[in-house]
MARMARMAR-156291 format. One record per atom (N, C-alpha, C): residue in one letter; z, y, x. Coordinates in steps of 0.05 Angstrom, whole numbers, padded with zeros to 5 digits, always signed. Each point is the difference from the previous one (the first is absolute). Layout:
aZYX...
***
This chain:
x-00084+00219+01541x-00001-00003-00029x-00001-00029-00008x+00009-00005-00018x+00007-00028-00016x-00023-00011-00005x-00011-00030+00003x-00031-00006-00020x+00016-00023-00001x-00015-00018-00014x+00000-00023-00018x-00021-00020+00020x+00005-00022-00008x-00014-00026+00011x-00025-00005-00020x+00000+00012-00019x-00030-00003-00016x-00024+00004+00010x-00012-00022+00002x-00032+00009+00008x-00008-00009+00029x+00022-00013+00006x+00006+00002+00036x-00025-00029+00005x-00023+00005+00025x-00024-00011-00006x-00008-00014+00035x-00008-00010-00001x-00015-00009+00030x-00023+00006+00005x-00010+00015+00014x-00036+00004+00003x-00008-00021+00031x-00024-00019+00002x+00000-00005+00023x-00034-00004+00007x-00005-00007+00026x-00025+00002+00000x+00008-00018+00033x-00031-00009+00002x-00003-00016+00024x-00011+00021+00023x+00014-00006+00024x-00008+00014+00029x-00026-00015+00013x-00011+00013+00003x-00016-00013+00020x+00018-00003+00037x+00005+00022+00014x+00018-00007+00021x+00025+00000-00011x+00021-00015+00011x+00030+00001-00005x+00003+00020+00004x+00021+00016-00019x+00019+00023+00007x-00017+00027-00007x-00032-00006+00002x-00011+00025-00010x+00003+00011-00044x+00011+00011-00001x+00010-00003-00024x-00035+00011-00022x-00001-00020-00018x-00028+00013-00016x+00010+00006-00026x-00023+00011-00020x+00014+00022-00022x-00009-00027-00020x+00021-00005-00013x+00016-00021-00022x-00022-00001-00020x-00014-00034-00013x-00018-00003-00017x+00015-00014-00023x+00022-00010+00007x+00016-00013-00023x+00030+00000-00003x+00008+00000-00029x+00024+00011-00009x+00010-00014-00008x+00030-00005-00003x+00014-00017-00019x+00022-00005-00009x+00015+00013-00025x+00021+00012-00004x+00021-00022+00011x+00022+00005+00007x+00021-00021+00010x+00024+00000-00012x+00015-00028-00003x+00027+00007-00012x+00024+00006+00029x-00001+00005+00019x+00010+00006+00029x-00007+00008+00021x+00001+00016+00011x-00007-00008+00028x+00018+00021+00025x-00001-00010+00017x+00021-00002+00024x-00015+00012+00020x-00023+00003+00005x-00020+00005+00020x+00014+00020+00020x+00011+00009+00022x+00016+00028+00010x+00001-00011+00037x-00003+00024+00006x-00001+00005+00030x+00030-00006+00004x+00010-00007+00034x+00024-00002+00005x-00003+00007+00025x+00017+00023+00013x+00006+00006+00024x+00018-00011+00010x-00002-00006+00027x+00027-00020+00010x+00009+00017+00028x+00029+00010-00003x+00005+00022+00022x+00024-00029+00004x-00006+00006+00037x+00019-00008+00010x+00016+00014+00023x+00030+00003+00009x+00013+00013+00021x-00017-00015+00023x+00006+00035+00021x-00013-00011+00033x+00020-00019+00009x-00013-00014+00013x+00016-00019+00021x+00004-00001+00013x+00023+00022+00007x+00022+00009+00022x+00023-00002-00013x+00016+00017+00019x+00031+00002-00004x+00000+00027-00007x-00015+00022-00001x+00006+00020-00012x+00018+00008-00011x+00017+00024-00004x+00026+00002-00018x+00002+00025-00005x+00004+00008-00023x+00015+00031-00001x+00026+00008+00018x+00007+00018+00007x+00021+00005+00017x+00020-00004-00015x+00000+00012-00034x+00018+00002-00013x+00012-00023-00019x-00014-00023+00003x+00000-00022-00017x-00019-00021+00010x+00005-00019-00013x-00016-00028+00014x-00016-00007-00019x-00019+00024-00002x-00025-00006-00019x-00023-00003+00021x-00025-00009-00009x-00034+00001+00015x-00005+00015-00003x-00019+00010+00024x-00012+00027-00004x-00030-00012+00010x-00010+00009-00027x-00037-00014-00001x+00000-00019-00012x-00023+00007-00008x-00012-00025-00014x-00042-00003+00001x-00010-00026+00001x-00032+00004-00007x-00016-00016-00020x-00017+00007-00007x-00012-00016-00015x-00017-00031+00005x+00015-00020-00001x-00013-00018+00008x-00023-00017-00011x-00002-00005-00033x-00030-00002-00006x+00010+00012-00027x-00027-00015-00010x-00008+00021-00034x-00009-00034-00011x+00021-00010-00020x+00001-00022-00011x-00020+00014-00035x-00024-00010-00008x-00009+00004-00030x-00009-00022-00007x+00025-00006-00022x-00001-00031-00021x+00011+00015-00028x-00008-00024-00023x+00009-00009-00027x-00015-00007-00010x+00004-00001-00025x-00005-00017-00022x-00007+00023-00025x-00014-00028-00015x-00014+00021-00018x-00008-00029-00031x+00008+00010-00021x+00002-00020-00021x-00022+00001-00023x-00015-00011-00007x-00029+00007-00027x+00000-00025-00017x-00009+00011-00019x-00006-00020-00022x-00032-00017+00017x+00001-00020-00006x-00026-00013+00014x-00024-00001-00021x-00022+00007+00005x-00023-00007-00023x-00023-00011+00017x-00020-00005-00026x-00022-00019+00008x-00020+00025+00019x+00000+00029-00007x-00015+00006+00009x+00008+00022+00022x+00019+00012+00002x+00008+00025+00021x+00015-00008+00031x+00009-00030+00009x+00013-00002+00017x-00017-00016+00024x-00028+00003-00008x-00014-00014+00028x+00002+00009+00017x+00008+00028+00007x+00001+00004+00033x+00025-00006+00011x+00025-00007-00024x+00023+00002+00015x-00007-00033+00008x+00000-00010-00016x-00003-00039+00010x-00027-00007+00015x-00009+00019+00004x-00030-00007+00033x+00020+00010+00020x+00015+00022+00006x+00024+00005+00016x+00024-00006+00005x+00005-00023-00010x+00019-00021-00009x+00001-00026+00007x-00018-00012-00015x-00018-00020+00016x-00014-00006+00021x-00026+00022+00001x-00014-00002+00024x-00027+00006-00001x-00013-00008-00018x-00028-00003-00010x-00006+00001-00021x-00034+00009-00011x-00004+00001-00021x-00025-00014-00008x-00015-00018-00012x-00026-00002-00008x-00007+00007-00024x-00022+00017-00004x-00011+00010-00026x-00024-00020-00009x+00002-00011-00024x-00021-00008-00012x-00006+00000-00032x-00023-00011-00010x+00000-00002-00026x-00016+00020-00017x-00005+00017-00015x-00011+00012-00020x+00017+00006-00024x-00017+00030-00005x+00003+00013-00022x-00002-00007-00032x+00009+00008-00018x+00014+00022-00001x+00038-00013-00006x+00000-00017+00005x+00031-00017+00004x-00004-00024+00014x-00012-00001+00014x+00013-00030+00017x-00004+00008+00030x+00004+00018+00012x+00009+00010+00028x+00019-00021+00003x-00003-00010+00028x+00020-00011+00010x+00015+00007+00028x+00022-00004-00002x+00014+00012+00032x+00015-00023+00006x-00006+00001+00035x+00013-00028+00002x+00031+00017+00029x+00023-00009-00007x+00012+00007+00020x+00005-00019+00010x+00007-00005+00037x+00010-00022+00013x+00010+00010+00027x+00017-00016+00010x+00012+00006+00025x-00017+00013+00024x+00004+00016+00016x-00008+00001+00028x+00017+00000+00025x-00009-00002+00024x+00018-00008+00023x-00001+00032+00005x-00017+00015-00001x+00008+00025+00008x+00000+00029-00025x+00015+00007+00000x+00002+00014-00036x-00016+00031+00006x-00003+00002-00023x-00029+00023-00010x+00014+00027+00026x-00014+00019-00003x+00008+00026+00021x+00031+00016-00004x-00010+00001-00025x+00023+00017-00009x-00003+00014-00025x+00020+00015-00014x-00003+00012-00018x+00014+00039-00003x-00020+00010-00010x+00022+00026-00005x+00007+00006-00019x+00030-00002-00009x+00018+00005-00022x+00010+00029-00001x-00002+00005-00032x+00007+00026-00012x+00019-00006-00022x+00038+00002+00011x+00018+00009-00024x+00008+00021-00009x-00021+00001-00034x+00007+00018-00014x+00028+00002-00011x+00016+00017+00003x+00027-00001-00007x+00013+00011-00024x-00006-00017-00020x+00008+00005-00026x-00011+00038-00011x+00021+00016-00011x-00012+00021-00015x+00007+00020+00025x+00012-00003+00029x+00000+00015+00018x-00033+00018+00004x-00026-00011+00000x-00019+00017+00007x+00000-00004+00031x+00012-00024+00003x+00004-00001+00035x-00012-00027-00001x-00017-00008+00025x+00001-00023+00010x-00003+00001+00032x+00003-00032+00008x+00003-00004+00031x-00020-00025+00002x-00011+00013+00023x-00039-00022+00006x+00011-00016+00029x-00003-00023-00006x+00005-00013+00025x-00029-00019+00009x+00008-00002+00026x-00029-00003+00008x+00011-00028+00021x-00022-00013+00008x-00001-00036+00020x+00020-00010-00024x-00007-00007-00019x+00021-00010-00016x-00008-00040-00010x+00007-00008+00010x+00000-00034-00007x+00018-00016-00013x-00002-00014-00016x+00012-00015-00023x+00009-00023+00014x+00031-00003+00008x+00023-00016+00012x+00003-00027-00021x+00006+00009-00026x-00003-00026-00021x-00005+00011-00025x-00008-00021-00011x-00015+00003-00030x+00009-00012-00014x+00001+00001-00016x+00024-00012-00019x-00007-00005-00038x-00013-00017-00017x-00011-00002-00022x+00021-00014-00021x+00019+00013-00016x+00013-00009-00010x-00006+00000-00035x+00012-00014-00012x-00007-00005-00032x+00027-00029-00013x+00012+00015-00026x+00021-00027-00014x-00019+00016-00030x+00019-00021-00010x-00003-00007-00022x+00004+00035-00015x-00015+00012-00011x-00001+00021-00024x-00007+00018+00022x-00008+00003+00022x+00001+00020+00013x-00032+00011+00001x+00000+00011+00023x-00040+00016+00016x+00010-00010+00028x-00016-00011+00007x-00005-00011+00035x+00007+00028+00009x+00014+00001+00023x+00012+00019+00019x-00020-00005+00028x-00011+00029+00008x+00005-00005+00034x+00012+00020+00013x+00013-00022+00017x+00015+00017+00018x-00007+00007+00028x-00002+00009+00014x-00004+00005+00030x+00009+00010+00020x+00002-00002+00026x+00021-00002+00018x-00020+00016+00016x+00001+00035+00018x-00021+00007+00016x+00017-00002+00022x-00013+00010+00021x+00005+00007+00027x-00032+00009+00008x+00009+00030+00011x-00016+00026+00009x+00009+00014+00023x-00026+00009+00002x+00008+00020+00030x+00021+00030-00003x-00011+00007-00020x+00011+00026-00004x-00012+00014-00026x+00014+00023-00003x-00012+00015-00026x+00001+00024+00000x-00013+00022-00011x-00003+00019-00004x+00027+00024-00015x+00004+00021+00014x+00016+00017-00016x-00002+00001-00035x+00022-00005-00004x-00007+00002-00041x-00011+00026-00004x-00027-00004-00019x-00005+00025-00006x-00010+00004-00030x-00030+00010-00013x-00002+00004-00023x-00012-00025-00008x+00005-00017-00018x-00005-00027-00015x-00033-00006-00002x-00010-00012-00002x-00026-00005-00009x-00003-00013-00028x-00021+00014-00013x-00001-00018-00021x-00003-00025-00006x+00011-00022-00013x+00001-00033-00002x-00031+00010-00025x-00026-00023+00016x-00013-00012-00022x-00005-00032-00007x+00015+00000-00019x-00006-00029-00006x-00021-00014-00002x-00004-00022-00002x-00031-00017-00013x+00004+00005-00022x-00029-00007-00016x-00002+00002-00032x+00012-00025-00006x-00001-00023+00011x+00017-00029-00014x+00027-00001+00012x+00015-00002-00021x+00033-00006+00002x+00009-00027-00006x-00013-00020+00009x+00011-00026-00014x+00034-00009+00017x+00012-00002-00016x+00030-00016+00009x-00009-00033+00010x+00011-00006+00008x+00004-00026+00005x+00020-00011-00012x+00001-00014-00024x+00030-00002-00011x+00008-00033-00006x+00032-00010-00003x+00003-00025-00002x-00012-00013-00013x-00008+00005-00023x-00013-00019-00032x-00029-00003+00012x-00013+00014+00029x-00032-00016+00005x+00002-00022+00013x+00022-00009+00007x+00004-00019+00027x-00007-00031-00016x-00018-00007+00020x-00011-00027-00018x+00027-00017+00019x+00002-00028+00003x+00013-00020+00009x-00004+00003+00039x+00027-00013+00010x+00002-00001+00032x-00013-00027-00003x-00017+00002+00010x-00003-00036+00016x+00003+00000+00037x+00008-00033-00003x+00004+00001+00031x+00008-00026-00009x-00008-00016+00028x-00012-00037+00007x-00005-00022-00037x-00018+00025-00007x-00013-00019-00015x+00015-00010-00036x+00020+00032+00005x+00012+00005-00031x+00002+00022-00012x+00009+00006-00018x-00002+00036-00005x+00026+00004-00015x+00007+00025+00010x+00040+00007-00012x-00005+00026-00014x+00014+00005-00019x+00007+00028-00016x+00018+00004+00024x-00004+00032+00012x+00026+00014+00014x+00017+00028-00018x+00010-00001+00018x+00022+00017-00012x+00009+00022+00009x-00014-00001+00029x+00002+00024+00014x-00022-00014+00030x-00007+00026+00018x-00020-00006+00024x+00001+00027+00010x+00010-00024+00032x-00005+00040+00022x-00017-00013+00017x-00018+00012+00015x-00021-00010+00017x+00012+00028+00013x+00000-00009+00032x+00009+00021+00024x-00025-00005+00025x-00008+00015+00011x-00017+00004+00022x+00017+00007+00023x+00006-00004+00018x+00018+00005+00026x-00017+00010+00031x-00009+00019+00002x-00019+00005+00020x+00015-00008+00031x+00018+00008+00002x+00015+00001+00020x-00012+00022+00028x-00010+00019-00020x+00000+00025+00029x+00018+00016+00015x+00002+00010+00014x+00019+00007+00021x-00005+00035+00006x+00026+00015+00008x-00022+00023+00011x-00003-00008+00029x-00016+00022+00021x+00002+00000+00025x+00002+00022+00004x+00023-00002+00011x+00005+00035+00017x-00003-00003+00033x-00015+00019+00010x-00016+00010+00022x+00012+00020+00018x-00004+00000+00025x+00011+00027+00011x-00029+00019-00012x+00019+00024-00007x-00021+00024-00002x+00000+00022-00038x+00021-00024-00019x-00003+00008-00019x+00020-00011-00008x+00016+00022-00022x+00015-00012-00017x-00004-00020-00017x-00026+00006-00011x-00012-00018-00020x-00012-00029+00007x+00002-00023-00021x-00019-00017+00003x-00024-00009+00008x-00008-00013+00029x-00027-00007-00012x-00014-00023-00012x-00015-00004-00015x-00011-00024-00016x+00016-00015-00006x+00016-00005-00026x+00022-00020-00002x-00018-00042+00008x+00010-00014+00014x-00014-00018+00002x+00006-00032-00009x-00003-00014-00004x+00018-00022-00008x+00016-00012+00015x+00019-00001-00002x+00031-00010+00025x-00004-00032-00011x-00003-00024-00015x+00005-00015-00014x-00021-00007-00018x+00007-00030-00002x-00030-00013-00027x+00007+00018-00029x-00027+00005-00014x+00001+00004-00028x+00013-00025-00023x+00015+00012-00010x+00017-00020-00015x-00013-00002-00038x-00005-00014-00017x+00006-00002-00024x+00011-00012-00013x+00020+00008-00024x+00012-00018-00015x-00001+00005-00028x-00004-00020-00016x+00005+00007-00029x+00031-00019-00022x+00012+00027+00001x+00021-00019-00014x-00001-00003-00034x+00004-00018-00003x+00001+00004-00042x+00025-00007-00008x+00005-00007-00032x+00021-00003-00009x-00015-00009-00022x+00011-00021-00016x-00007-00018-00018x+00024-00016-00014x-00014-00013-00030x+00018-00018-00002x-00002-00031+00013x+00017-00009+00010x+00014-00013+00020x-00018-00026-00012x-00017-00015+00024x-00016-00019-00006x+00004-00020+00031x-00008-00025-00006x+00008-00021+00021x-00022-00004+00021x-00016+00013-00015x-00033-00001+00019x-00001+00011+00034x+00002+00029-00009x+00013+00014+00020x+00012-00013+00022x+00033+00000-00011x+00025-00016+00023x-00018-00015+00006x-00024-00024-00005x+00000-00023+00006x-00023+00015+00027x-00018+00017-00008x-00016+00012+00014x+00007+00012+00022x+00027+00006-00001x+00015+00014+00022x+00010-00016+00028x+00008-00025-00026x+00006-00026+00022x-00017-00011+00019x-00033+00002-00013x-00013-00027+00005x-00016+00025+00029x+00004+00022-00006x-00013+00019+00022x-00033+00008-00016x+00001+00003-00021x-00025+00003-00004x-00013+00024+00004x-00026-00005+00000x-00017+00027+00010x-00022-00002-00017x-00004+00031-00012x-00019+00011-00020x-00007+00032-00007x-00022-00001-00012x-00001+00028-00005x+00013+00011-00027x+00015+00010+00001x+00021+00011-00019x-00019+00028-00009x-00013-00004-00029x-00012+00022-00020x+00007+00009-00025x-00005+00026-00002x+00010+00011-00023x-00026+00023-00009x-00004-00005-00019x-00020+00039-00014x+00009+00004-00017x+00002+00033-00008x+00003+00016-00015x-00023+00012-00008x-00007-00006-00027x-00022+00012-00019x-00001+00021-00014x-00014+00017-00009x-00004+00023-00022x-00026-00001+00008x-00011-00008-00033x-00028+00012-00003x-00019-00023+00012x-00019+00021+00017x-00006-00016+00023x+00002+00009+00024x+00027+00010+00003x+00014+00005+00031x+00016-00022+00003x+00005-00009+00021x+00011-00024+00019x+00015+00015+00023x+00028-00008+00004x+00012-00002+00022x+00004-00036+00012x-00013-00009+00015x+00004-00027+00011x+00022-00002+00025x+00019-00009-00006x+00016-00002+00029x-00006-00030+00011x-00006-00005+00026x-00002-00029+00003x+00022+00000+00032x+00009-00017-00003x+00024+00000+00021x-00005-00034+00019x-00018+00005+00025x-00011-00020+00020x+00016-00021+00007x-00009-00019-00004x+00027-00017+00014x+00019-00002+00001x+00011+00001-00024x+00028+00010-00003x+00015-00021-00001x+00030-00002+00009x+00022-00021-00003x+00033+00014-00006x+00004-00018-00018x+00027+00016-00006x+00021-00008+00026x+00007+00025-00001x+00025-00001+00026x+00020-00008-00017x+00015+00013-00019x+00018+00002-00025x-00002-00005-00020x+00019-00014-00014x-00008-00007-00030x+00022-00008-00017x+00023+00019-00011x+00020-00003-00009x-00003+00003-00027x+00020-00024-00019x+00000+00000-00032x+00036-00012-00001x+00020+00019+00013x+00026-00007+00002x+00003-00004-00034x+00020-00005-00018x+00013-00002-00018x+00026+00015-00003x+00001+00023-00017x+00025+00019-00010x+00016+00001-00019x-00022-00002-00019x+00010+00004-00034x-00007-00013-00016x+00004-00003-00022x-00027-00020-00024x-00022+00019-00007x-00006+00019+00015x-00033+00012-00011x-00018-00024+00010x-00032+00022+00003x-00011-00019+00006x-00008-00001+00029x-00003-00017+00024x+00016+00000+00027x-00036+00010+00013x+00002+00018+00014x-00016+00015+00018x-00006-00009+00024x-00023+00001+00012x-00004-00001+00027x-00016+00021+00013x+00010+00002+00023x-00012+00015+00023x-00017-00011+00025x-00019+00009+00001x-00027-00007+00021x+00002+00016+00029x-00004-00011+00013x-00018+00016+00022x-00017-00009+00020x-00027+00004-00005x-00019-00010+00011x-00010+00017+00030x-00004-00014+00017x-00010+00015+00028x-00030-00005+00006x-00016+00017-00001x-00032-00005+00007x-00010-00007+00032x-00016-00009-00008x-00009-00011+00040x-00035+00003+00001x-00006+00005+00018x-00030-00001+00012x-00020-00028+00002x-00011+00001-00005x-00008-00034+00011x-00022+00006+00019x-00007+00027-00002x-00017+00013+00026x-00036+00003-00028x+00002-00006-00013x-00019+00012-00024x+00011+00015-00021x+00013-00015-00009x+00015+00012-00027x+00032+00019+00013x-00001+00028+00005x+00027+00008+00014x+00022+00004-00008x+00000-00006-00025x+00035+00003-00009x+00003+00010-00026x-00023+00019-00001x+00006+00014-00032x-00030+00012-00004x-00011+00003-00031x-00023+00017-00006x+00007+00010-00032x-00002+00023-00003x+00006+00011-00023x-00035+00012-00011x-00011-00015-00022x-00020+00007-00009x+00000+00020-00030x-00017+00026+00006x+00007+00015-00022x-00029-00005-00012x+00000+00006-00033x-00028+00005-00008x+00009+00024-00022x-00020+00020+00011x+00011+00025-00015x-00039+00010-00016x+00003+00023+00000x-00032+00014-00009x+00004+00028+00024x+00014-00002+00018x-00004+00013+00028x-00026-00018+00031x-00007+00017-00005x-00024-00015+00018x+00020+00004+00035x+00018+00020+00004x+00004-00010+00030x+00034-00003-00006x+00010-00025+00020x+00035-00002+00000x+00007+00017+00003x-00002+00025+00015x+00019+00012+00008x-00006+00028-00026x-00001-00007-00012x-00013+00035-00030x+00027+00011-00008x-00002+00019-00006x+00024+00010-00013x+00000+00001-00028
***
């Protein structure tokens, strides 16, 4: 029977062991998501033949690939478990009844895992995937828009689709939207932007094992990467910054109320920094900044202050 994409929701919750799937504490409607098992059959490897034709005869299952993506509006208060599983870590501090603070920052080894529940629009169906870890993270926001996140999984496996669970939201719905964004600063000036993607790059891997189709523990193949690119109008500071190799912490917050999204971006140096010339508007540039470790400060910390006493709340 026919359903609609309305309503279509993410439930997730943290594992204590990888792969053991636990019953979902937070929800969060999505504008996409991709999340889906993949069987991978391949022919035996022989010469096999039909008598009657020069087709294969056989085939087996060689693993069970479960990845995608999944797209949400970003707010100050519903997305702390996805960016402690994203990032890496979480510190809780601060006090009631609004100035909780959550601190996110990199780790060398990322949280356990997560178990994901896609509710599938007005079907009455969803599919629970379980060892599920966040591949990249992705924080996007231009001009008139709501900060986007996006995210990239890779999982062990998932469960037969079956009857949906109910999505409960948190009581606070705050957006994160363009008009809170105070000024970018970085080496010691501050820019109106015009757009900003901040990407997280885990670089995990699966490992396949004799004994199982499936994955075990996806692990990191490669360094953790960050970059934040912007777009602006076209200033000489920058290029000159780009030239001279400079290094800084590249910051931005988004306000409402007294919620805070702080992005602070470690050591940052622009790799890129283009303000070509096209037309007689007014001439644009493009950023892209690469974060580094200095072995204290690791690359990135995203500070929330909400009236949730723990990061990870729904």
């Amino acid at each position: 029977m026919a359903y609609t994409g309305r309503n279509t929701a993410l439930g997730f919750s943290e594992e204590t062991t990888w792969g053991s799937p636990t019953s979902r504490t937070n929800w969060r409607p999505v504008a996409s998501v991709s999340l889906s098992r993949k069987v991978v059959q391949v022919p035996r490897p022989d010469l096999k033949s039909s008598a009657g034709s020069a087709m294969r005869r056989g085939h087996f299952q060689s693993e069970e690939v479960c990845d995608g993506s999944a797209s949400m509006v970003a707010t100050y208060d519903n997305i702390g478990m996805l960016l402690k599983h994203g990032l890496g870590t979480l510190a809780d501090a601060g006090s009631g009844p609004s100035s909780y603070t959550h601190t996110y920052t990199l780790a060398a080894t990322p949280p356990t895992g997560l178990t994901v529940e896609a509710v599938r629009g007005t079907s009455g169906q969803s599919e629970v995937f379980e060892g599920v870890k966040i591949q990249n993270l992705s924080l996007s926001v231009a001009a008139g828009e709501a900060m986007m996140l996006d995210l990239d999984f890779i999982a062990q496996t998932g469960a037969t689709r079956g009857s949906a669970g109910t999505p409960s939201y948190g009581t606070n719905e705050n957006l994160i939207l363009h008009s809170q964004a105070g000024q970018f600063a970085f080496g010691g000036s501050n820019y109106d932007l015009k757009s900003l993607t901040l990407k997280v790059e885990n670089s995990l891997d699966r490992r396949q094992l004799l004994g199982s189709v499936l994955t075990s523990e996806p692990m990191r193949s490669d360094f953790m990467s960050v970059t934040l690119d912007v777009e602006l109008e076209a200033v000489d500071a920058l290029y000159n910054a780009m030239i001279a190799g400079t290094q800084s912490d590249a910051t931005i917050t988004f306000t409402s109320s007294t919620r805070s999204f702080a992005i602070t971006c470690q050591n940052a140096y622009l790799s890129t920094s283009s303000d070509d010339v096209g037309d007689a508007g007014v001439v644009s540039m493009s950023c892209s900044f690469v974060c580094e470790s200095d072995g204290t400060d690791e690359g990135l910390k995203i500070l929330v202050t909400n009236s949730d006493s723990s990061g990870t709340q729904n």
